[in-house]
One Martini backbone bead per residue (centre of mass of N, CA, C, O) as a GRO file, in nm:
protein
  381
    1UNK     BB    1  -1.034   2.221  -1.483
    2UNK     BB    2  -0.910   2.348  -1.226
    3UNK     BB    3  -0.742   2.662  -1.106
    4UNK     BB    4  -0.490   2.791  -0.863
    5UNK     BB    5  -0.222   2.937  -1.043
    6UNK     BB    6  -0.434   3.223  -0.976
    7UNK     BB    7  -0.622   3.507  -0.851
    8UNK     BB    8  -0.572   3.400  -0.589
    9UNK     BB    9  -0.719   3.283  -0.234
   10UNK     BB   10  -0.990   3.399  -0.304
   11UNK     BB   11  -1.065   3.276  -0.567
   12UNK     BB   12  -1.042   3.021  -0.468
   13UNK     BB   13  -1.270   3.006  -0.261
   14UNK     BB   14  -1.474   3.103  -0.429
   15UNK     BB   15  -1.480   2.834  -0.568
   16UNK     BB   16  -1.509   2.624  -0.375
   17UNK     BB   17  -1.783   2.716  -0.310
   18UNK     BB   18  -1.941   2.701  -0.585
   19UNK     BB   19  -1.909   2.403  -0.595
   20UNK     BB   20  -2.049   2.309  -0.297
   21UNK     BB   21  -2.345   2.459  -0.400
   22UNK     BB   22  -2.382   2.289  -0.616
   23UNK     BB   23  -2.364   1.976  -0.483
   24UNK     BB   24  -2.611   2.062  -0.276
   25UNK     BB   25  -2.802   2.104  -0.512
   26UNK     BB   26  -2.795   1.860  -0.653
   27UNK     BB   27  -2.883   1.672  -0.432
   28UNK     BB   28  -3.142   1.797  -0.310
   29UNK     BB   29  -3.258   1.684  -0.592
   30UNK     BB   30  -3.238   1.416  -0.555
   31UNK     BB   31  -3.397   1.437  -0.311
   32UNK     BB   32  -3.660   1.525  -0.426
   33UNK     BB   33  -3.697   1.259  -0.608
   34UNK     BB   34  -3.671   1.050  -0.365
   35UNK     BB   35  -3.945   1.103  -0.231
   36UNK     BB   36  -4.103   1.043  -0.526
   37UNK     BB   37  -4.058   0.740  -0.374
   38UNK     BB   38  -4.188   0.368  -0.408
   39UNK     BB   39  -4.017   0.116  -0.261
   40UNK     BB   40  -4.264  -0.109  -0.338
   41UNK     BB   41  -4.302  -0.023  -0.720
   42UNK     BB   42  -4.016   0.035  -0.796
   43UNK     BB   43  -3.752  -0.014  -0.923
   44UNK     BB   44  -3.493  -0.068  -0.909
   45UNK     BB   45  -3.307   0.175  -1.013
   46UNK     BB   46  -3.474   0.363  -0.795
   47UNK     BB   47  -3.410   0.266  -0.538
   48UNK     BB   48  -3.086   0.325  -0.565
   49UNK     BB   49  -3.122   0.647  -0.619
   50UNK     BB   50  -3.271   0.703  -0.362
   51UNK     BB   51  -3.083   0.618  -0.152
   52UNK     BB   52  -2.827   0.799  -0.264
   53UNK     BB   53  -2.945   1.045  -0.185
   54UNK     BB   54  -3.082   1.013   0.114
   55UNK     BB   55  -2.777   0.967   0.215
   56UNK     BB   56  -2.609   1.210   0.122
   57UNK     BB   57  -2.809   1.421   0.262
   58UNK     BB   58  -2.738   1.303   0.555
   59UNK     BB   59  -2.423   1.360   0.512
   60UNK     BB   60  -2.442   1.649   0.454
   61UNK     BB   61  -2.564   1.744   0.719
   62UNK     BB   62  -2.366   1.628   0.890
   63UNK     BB   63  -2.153   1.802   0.793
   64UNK     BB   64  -2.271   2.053   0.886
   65UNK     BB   65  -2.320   2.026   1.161
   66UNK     BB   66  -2.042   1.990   1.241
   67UNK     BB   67  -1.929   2.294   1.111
   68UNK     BB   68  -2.119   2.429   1.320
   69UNK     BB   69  -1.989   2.286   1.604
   70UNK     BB   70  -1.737   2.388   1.565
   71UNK     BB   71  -1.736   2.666   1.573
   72UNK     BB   72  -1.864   2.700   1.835
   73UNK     BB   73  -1.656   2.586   1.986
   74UNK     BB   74  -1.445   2.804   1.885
   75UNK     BB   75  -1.583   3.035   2.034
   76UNK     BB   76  -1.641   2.937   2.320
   77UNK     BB   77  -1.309   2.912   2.385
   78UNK     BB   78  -1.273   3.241   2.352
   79UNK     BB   79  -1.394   3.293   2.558
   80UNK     BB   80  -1.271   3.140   2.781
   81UNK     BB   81  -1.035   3.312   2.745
   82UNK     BB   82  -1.117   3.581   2.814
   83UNK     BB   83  -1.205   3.533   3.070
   84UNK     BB   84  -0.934   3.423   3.199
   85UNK     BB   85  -0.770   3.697   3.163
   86UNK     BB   86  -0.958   3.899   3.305
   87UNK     BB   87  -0.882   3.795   3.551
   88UNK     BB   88  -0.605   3.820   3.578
   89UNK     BB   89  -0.601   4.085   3.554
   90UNK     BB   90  -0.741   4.204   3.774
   91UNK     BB   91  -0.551   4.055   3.971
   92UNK     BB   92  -0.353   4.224   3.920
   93UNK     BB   93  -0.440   4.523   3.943
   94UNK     BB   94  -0.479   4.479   4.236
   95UNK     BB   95  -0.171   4.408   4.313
   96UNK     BB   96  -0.091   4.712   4.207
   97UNK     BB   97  -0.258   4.867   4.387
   98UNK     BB   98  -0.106   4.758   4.660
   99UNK     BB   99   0.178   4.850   4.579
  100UNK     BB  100   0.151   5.146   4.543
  101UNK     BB  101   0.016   5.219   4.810
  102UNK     BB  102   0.281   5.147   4.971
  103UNK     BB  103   0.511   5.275   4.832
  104UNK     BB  104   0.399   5.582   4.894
  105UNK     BB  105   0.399   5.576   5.154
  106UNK     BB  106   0.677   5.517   5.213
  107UNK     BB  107   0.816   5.749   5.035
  108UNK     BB  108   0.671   6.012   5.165
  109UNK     BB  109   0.709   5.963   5.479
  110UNK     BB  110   0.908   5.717   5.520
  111UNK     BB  111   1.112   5.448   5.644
  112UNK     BB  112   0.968   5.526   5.949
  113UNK     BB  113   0.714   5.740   5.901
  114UNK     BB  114   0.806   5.995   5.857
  115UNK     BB  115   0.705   6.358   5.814
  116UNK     BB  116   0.814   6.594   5.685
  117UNK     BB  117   1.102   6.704   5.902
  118UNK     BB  118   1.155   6.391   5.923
  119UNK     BB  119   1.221   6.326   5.659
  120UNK     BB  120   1.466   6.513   5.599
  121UNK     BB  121   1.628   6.416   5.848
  122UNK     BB  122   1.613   6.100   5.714
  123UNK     BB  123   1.751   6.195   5.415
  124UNK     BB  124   1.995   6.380   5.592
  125UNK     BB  125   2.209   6.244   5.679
  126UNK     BB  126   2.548   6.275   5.860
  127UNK     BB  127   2.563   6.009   5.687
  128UNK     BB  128   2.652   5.988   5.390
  129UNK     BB  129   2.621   5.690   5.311
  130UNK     BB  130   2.325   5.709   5.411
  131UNK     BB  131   2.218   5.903   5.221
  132UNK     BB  132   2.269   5.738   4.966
  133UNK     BB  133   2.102   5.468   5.060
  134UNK     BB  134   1.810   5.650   5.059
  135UNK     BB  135   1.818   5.791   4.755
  136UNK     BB  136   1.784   5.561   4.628
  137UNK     BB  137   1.548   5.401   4.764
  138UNK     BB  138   1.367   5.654   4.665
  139UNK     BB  139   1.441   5.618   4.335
  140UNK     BB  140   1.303   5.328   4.385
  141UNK     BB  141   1.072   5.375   4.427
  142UNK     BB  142   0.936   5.582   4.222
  143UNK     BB  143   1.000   5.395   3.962
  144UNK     BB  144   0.807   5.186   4.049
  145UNK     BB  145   0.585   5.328   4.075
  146UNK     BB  146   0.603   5.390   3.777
  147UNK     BB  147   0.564   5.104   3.685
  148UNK     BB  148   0.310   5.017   3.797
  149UNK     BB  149   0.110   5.256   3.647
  150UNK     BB  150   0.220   5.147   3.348
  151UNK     BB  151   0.102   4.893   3.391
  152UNK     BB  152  -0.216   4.999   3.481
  153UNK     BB  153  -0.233   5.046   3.171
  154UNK     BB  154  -0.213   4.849   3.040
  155UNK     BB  155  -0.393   4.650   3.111
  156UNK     BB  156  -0.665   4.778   3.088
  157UNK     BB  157  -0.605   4.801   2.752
  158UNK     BB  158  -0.654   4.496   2.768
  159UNK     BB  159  -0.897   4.452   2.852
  160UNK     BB  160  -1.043   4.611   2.648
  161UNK     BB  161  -0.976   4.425   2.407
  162UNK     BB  162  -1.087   4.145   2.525
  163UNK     BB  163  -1.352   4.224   2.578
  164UNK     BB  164  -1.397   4.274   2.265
  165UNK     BB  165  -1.356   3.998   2.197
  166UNK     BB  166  -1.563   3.817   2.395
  167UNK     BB  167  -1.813   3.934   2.241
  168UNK     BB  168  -1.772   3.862   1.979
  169UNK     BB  169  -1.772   3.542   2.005
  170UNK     BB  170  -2.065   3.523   2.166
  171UNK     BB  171  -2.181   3.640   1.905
  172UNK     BB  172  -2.058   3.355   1.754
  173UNK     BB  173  -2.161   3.197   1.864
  174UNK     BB  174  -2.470   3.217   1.908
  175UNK     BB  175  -2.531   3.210   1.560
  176UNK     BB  176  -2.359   2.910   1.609
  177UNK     BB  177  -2.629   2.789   1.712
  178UNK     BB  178  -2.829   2.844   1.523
  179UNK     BB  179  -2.695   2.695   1.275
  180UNK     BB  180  -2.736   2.441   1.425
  181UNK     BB  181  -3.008   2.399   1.464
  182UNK     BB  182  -3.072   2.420   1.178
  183UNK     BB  183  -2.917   2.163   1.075
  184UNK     BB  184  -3.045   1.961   1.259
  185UNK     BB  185  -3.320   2.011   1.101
  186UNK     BB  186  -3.201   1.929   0.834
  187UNK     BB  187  -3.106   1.612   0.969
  188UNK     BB  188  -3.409   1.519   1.054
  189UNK     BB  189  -3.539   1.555   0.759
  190UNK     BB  190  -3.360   1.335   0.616
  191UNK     BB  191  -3.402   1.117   0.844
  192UNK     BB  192  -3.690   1.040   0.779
  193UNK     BB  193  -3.668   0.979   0.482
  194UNK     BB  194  -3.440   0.747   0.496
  195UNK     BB  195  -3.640   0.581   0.671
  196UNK     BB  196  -3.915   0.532   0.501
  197UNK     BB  197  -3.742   0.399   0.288
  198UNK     BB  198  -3.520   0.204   0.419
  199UNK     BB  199  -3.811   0.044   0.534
  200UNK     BB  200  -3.911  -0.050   0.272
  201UNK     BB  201  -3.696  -0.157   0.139
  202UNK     BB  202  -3.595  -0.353   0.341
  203UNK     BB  203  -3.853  -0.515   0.286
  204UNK     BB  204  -3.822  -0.590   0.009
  205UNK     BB  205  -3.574  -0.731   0.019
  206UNK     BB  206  -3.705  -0.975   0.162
  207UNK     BB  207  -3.881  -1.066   0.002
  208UNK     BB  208  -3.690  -1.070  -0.314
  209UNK     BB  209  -3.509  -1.296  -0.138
  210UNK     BB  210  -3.726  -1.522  -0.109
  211UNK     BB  211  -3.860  -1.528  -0.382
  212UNK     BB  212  -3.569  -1.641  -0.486
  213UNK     BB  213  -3.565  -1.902  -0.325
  214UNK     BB  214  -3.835  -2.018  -0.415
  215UNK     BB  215  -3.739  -2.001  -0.732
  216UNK     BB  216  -3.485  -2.160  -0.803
  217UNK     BB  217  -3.543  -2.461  -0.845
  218UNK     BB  218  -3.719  -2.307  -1.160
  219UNK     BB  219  -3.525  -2.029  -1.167
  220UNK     BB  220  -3.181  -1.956  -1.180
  221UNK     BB  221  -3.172  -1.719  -1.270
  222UNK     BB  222  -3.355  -1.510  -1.187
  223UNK     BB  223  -3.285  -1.570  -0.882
  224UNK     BB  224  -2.974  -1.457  -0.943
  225UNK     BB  225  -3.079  -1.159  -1.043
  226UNK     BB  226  -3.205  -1.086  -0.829
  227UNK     BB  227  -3.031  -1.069  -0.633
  228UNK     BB  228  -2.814  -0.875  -0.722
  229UNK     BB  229  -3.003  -0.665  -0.721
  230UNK     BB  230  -3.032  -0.654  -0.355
  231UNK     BB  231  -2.689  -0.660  -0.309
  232UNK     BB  232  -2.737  -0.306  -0.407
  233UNK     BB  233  -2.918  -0.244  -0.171
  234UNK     BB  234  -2.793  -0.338   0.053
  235UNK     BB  235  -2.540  -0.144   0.061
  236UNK     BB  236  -2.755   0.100   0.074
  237UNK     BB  237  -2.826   0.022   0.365
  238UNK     BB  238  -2.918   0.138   0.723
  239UNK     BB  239  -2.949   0.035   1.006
  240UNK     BB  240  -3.052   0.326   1.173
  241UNK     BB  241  -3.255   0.350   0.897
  242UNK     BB  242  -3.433   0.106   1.070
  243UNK     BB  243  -3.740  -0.090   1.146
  244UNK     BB  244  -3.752  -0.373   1.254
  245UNK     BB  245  -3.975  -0.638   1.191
  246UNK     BB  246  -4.136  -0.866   1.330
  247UNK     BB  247  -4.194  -1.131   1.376
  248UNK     BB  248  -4.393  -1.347   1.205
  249UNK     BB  249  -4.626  -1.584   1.128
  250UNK     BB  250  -4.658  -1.882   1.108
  251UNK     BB  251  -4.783  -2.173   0.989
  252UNK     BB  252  -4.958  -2.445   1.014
  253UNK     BB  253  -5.000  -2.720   0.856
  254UNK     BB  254  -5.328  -2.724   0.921
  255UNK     BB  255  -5.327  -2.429   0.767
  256UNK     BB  256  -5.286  -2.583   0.496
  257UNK     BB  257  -5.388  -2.625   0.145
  258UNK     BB  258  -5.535  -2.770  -0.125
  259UNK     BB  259  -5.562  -2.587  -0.446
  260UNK     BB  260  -5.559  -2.741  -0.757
  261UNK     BB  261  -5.230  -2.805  -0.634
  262UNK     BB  262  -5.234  -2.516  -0.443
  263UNK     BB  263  -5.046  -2.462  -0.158
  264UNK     BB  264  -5.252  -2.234   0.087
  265UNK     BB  265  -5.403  -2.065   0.330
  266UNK     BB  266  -5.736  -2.102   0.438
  267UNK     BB  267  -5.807  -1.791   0.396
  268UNK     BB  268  -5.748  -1.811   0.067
  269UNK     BB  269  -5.856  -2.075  -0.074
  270UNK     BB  270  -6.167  -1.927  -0.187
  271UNK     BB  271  -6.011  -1.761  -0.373
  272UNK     BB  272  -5.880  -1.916  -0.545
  273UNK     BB  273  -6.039  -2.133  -0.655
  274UNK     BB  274  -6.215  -1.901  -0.819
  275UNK     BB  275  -5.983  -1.774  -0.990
  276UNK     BB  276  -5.937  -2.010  -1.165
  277UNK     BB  277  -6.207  -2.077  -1.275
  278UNK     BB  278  -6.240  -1.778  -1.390
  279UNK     BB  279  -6.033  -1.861  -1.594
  280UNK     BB  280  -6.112  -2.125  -1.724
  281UNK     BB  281  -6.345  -1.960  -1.859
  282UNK     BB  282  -6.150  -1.719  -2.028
  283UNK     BB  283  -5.880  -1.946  -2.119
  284UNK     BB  284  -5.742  -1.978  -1.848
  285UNK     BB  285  -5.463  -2.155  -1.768
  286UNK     BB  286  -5.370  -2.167  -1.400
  287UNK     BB  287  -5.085  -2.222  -1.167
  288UNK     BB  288  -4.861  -2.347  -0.939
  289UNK     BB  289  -4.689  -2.182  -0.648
  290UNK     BB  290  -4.714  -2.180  -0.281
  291UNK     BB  291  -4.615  -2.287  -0.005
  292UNK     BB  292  -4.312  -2.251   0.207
  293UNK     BB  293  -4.128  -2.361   0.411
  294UNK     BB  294  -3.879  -2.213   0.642
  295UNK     BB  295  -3.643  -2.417   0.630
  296UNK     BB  296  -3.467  -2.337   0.408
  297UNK     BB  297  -3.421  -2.079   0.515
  298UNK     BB  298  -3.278  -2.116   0.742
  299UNK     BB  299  -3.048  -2.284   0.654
  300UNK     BB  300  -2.946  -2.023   0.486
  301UNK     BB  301  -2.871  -1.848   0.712
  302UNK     BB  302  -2.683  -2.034   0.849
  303UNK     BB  303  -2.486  -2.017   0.585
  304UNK     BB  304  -2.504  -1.656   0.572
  305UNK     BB  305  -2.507  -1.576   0.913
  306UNK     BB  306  -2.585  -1.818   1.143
  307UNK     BB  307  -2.647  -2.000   1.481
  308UNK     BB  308  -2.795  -1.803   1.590
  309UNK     BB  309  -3.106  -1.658   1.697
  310UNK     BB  310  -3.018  -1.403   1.569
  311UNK     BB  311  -2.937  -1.454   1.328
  312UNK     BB  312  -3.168  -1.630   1.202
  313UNK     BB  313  -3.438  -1.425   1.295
  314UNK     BB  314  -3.282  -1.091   1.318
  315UNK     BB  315  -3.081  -1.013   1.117
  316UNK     BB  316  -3.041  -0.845   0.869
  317UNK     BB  317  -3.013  -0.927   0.541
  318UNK     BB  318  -2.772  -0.755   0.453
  319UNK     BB  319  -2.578  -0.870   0.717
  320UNK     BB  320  -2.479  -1.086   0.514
  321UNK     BB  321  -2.331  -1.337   0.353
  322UNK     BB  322  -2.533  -1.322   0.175
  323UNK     BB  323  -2.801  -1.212   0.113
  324UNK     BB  324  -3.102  -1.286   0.364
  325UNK     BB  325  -3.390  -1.377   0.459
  326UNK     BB  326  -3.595  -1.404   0.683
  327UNK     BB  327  -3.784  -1.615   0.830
  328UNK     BB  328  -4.126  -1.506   0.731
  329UNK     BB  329  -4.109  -1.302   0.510
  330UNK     BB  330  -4.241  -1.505   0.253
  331UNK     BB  331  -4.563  -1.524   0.176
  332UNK     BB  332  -4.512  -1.786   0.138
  333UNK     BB  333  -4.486  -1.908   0.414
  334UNK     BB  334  -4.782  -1.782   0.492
  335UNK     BB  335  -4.969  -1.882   0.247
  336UNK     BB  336  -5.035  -1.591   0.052
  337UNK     BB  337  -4.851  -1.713  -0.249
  338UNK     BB  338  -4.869  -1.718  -0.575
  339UNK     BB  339  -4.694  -1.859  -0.852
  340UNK     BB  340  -4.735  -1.838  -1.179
  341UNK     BB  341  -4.881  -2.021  -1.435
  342UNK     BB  342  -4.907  -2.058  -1.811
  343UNK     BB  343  -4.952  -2.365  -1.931
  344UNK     BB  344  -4.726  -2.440  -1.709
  345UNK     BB  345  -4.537  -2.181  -1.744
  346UNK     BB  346  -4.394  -1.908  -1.666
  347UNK     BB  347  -4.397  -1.544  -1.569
  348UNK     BB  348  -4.216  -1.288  -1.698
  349UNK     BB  349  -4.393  -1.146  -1.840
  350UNK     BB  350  -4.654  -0.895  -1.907
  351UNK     BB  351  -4.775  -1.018  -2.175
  352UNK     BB  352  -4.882  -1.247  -2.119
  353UNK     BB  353  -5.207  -1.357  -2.078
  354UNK     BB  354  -5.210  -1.427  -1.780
  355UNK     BB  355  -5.130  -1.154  -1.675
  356UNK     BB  356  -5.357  -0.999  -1.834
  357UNK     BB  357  -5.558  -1.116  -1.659
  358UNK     BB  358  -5.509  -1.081  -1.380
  359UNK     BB  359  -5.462  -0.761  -1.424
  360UNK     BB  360  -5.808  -0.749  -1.437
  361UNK     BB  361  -5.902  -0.995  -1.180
  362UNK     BB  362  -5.769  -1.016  -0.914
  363UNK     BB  363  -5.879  -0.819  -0.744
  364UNK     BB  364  -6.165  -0.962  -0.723
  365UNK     BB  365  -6.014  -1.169  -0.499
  366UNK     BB  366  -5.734  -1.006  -0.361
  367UNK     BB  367  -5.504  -1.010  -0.583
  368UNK     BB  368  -5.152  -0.881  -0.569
  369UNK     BB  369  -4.909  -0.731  -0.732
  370UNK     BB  370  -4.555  -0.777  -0.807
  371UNK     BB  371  -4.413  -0.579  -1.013
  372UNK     BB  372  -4.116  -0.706  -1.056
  373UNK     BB  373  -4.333  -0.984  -1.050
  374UNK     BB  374  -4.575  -1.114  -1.246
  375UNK     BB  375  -4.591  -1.429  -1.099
  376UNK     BB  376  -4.650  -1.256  -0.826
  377UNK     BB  377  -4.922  -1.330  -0.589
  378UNK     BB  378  -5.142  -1.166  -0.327
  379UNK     BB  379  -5.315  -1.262  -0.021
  380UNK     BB  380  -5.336  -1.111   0.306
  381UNK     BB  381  -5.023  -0.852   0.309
   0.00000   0.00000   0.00000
């Protein structure tokens, strides 16, 4: 733990210095970790550490944008106190430069405008008391006068300090406007890594909450473990930083069809068939769950997002209480994809013998796994 209470307050500041850049190397270094992630194929936890790197990564940048913008704007506005200063003394120094000028004629003309002996006779005049109040006058005409010069001497001084304080701040704003447009670069450039990023994981969180709401009814464990882990994504994306993937089409009920017990959409039906008779000749039955209605899907918004239709169809799924996929977006409901099961149970497992052929022979159907479920398959999209 630091202490502050030796060292004095430069070592403070280089302390605290030191901590920031530390801070600042460390995030970096995670934020570059997590570049090279696919939040498509990556696990859970890679995925959320990788949200939580280039989300940091984000906020560190608009921290760092906002204290260089905060910079200039102090220095921008000590140039205006100093331009409008300037012009203050100008503004001054010239109204002491004509009352000056007022002064000398009169003090030396004389106050009706004489000059020579018309001045002399007019200062010596035969009544003492007004010879007293001419001497009077012209000794406060000579003193404004000296004070007037000796105004116009600080004033200058003072212009000349105020233009180099003008100068130097100008000098400052430039340079920090230099850092704030770099600054600006460096969150331009983190903001782009944390769309990229959170528009894919934003996807698979749909995905991934609708697979499991396909599968509650079988397997309501692993559905609510899916769960769990989506709702710790969802916290960790920002609405700012996706684009969301316009509605999907579903299909009509006529383009259902029945392959071997697995109801799925007529584009994929030639190919599963396939796939099954190859897996049956190499003595792997597998069999499983393809298409489901959007309805239950709706319902599930309805009762976690609300009954508008864009809470239904178009809010993000993180924005719900619990979070919830929108309809539309799972595989199954397009008839896109089916949950295998192998000797009619789950595969859970990797190692299970129906994923070890999938994984073999899938590809040659057209159909891939979602990695994070292995009894997941889809096929055209």
């Amino acid at each position: 733990m630091l202490s502050f209470t030796s060292g004095g307050a430069q070592e403070d500041v280089e302390q605290l210095d030191a901590l920031k850049a530390e801070r600042e190397r460390i995030q970096a270094e995670a934020a570059a970790v997590a570049l090279g992630v696919n939040a498509a194929t990556a696990s859970f936890d890679e995925v959320a550490a990788a949200l939580d790197a280039l989300n940091g990564l984000v906020d560190l940048h608009s921290a760092r944008l906002a204290d260089a913008e905060q910079a200039v704007a102090a220095a921008e506005s000590l140039v205006r106190i100093a331009e409008a200063r300037e012009a203050e003394i100008a503004s001054e120094i010239d109204a002491i430069g004509v009352d000056i000028s007022d002064l000398a004629l009169t003090t030396f003309t004389g106050e009706n405008g004489a000059s020579g002996d018309g001045f002399l006779a007019w200062l010596l005049s035969d009544d003492p008391s007004e010879t007293a109040r001419r001497r009077s006058l012209l000794e406060f005409r000579t003193g404004s006068l000296a004070d007037g010069l000796d105004r116009m001497r600080a004033l200058r001084a003072e212009a000349e300090g105020v233009s180099g304080r003008r100068r130097t701040a100008a000098e400052t704003a430039a340079l920090g406007r230099a850092e704030a447009d770099a600054r600006l670069r460096e969150l331009d450039e983190a903001k782009e890594a944390q769309i990229v990023l959170t528009t894919v994981a934003a996807t698979r969180l749909e995905a991934r909450l609708a697979e499991a709401d396909h599968l509650a009814e079988r397997d309501a464990q692993k559905a609510a473990e899916i769960h769990r882990q989506e709702e710790v994504i969802a916290d960790r994306i920002r609405l700012e930083a996706i684009a969301l993937s316009p509605r999907p089409d579903v299909p009509l009920p006529s383009e259902i069809m029945n392959v071997q017990g697995i109801n799925v959409h007529e584009s994929i039906a030639v190919d599963l068939d396939r796939l099954l008779n190859s897996a049956r000749a190499d003595g792997i039955n597998l069999g499983g769950w393809g298409y489901r209605s959007s309805d239950k899907q709706v319902d599930l918004r309805r009762l976690h997002c609300g009954s508008s239709e864009y809470e239904i169809w178009d809010m993000p799924a993180f924005a719900c209480s619990p979070p919830t996929a929108r309809p539309g977006r799972s595989m199954h409901e397009r008839g896109l994809a089916v949950d295998f099961t192998y000797n009619g149970a789950s595969m859970t497992l990797r190692l299970n013998p129906g994923f070890q052929w999938l994984e073999a022979h899938a590809r040659e159907f057209g159909f891939v796994n979602l990695p994070s479920e292995p009894w997941h398959w889809s096929n055209g999209g």
